[in-house]
C-alpha positions in Angstrom: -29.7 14.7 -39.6 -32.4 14.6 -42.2 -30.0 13.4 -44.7 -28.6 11.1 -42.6 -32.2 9.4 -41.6 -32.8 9.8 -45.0 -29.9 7.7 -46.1 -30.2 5.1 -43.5 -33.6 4.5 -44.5 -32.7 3.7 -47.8 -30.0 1.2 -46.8 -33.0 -0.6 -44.9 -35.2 -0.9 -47.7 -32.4 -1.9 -50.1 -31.5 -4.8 -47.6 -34.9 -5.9 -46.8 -35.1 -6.5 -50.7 -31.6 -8.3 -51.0 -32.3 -10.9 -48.0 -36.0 -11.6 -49.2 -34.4 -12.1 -52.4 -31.7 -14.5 -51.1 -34.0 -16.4 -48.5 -36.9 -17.1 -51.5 -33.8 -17.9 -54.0 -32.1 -20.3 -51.4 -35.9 -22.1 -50.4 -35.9 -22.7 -54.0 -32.7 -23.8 -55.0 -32.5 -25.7 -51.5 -28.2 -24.3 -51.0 -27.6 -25.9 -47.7 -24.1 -24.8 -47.9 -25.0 -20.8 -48.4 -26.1 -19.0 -45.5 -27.5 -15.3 -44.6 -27.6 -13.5 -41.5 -29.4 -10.5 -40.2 -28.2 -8.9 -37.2 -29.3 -5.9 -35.0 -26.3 -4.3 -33.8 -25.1 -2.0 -30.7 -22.0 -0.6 -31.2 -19.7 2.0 -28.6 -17.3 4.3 -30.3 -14.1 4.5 -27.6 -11.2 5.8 -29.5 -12.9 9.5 -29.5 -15.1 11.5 -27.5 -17.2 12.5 -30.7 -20.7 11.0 -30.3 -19.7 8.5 -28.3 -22.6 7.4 -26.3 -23.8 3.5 -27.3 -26.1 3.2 -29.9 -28.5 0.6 -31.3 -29.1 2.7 -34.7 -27.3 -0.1 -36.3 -27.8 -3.5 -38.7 -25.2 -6.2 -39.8 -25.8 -8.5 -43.2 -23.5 -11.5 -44.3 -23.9 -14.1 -47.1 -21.4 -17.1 -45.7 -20.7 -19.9 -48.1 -19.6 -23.4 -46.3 -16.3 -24.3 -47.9 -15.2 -26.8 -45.7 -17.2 -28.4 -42.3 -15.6 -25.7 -40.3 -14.8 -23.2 -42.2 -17.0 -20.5 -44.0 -16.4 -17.3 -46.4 -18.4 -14.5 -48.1 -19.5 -10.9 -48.0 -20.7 -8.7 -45.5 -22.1 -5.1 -45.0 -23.2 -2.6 -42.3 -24.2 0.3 -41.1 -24.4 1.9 -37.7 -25.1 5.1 -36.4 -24.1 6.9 -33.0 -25.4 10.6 -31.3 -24.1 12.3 -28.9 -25.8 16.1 -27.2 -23.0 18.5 -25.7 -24.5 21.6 -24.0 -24.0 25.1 -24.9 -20.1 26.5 -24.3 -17.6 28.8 -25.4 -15.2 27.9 -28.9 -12.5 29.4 -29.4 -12.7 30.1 -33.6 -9.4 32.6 -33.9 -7.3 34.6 -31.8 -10.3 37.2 -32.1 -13.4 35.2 -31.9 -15.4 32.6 -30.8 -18.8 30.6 -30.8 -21.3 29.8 -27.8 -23.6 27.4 -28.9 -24.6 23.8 -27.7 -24.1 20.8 -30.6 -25.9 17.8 -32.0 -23.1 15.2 -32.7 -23.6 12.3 -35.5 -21.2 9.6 -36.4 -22.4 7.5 -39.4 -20.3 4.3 -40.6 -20.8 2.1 -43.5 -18.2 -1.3 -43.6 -18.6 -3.6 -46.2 -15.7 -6.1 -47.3 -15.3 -10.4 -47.1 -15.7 -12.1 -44.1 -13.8 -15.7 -42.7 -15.4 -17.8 -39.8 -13.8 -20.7 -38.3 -15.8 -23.3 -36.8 -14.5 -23.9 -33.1 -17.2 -27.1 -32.4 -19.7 -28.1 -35.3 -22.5 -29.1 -32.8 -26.2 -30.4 -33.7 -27.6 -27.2 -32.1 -24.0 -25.0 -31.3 -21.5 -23.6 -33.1 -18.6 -21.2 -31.5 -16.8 -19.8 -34.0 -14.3 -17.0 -34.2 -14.2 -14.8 -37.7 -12.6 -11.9 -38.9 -14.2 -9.1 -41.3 -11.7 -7.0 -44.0 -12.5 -4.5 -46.3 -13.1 -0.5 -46.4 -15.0 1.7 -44.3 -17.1 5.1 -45.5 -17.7 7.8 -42.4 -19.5 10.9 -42.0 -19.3 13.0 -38.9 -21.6 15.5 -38.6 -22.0 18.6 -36.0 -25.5 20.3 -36.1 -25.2 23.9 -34.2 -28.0 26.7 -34.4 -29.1 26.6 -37.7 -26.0 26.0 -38.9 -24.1 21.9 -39.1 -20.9 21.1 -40.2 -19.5 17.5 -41.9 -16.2 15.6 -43.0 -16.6 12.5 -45.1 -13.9 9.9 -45.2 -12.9 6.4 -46.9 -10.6 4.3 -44.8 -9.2 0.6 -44.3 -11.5 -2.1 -41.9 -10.7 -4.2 -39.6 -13.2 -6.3 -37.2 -12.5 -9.5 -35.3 -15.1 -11.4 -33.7 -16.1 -13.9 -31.9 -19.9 -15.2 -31.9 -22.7 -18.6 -31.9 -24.9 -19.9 -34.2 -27.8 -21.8 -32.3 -29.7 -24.0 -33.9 -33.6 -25.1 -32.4 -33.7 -27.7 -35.5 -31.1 -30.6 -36.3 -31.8 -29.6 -40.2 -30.1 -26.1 -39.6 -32.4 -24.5 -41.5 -32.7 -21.4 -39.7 -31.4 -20.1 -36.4 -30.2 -17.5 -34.3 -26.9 -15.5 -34.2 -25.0 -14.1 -31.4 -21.8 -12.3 -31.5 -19.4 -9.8 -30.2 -16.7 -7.8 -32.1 -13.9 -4.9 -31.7 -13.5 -2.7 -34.9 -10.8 -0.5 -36.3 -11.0 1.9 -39.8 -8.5 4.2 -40.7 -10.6 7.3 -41.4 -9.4 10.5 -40.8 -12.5 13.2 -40.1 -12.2 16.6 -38.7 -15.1 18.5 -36.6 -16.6 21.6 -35.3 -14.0 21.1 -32.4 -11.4 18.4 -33.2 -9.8 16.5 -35.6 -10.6 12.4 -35.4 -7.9 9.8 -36.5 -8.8 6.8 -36.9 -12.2 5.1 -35.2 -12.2 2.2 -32.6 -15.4 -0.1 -31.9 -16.6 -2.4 -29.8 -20.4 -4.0 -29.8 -22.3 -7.3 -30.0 -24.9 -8.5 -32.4 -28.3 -10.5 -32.3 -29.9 -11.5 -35.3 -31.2 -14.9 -37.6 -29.1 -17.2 -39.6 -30.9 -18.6 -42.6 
């Protein structure tokens, strides 16, 4: 858990750097056509009952370039977290033995890749737009028990569709607000105190600022 807070952390402060970074470089350059969101994000695993609850442990980051009036392109990277608490039971371990202990689940996921977004109405103050994210996926699930926790790390394929707003206060669209929600799927393969996960399904929403 420690090294997982620990980790997260990191990733917070590292972003916070990039995006001040970004917003000070595009105020001075004045790049109308570059954009960078920062989204909170809630996510709910549903392919597994490994920490599955719904979680807000998460954050979403894109930099969008406008290639055309409706359609946009760039990077994007995330991370989300998700617990889950099981009381104490019986394992089964062998023929011979077994465990009785309760367990502190963690699922930790990192996407990065390119992202596409298609403009569906390029309003003054809306824009619907549906977008798709590709790229690879890094996940750690971990299972704290006693004193004692055990992990699997895996790299796997990613796959996210969306469908979200940008809302504009200003007609310069200098800044605004960003709504979406999205299904995900990675290919990881992760086994656990208990079971063996293949592949990970996700569903959430995000709220954040576009700059």
């Amino acid at each position: 858990m420690k090294t997982i807070n620990m980790t997260i952390r990191r990733m917070l402060v590292l972003c916070c750097l990039v995006c001040g970074v970004l917003v000070t470089a595009k105020a001075q350059w004045n790049v109308r056509n570059l954009n960078l969101v920062i989204d909170w994000q809630v996510n709910a695993p549903f392919s597994t009952d490994y920490a599955d609850k719904i979680s807000g442990w998460g954050m979403n980051y894109e930099l969008k370039y406008n290639v055309t009036p409706r359609w946009n392109l760039g990077v994007f990277a995330s991370f989300h977290t998700n617990h889950q608490y099981v009381e104490r039971q019986t394992l089964p371990i062998s023929s011979t033995e077994s465990l009785t202990t309760d367990q502190q689940r963690s699922a930790f996921q990192v996407p990065f890749g390119v992202v596409a977004n298609y403009k569906l109405y390029n309003g003054k103050h809306l824009e619907p737009y549906v977008g798709i994210k590709v790229g690879t996926m890094f996940a750690r699930n971990t299972t704290y028990y006693g004193i004692n926790g055990l992990y699997d790390k895996a790299w796997g394929a990613y796959l996210s569709p969306e469908v979200g707003f940008n809302i504009y206060p200003c007609k310069s669209k200098n800044w605004g607000f960003h709504v979406a929600g999205y299904y995900s799927y990675g290919t990881n393969k992760t086994y656990t105190l208990t079971s063996e996960i293949n592949e990970q399904n996700n569903a959430g929403f995000r709220l954040g600022v576009i700059f």
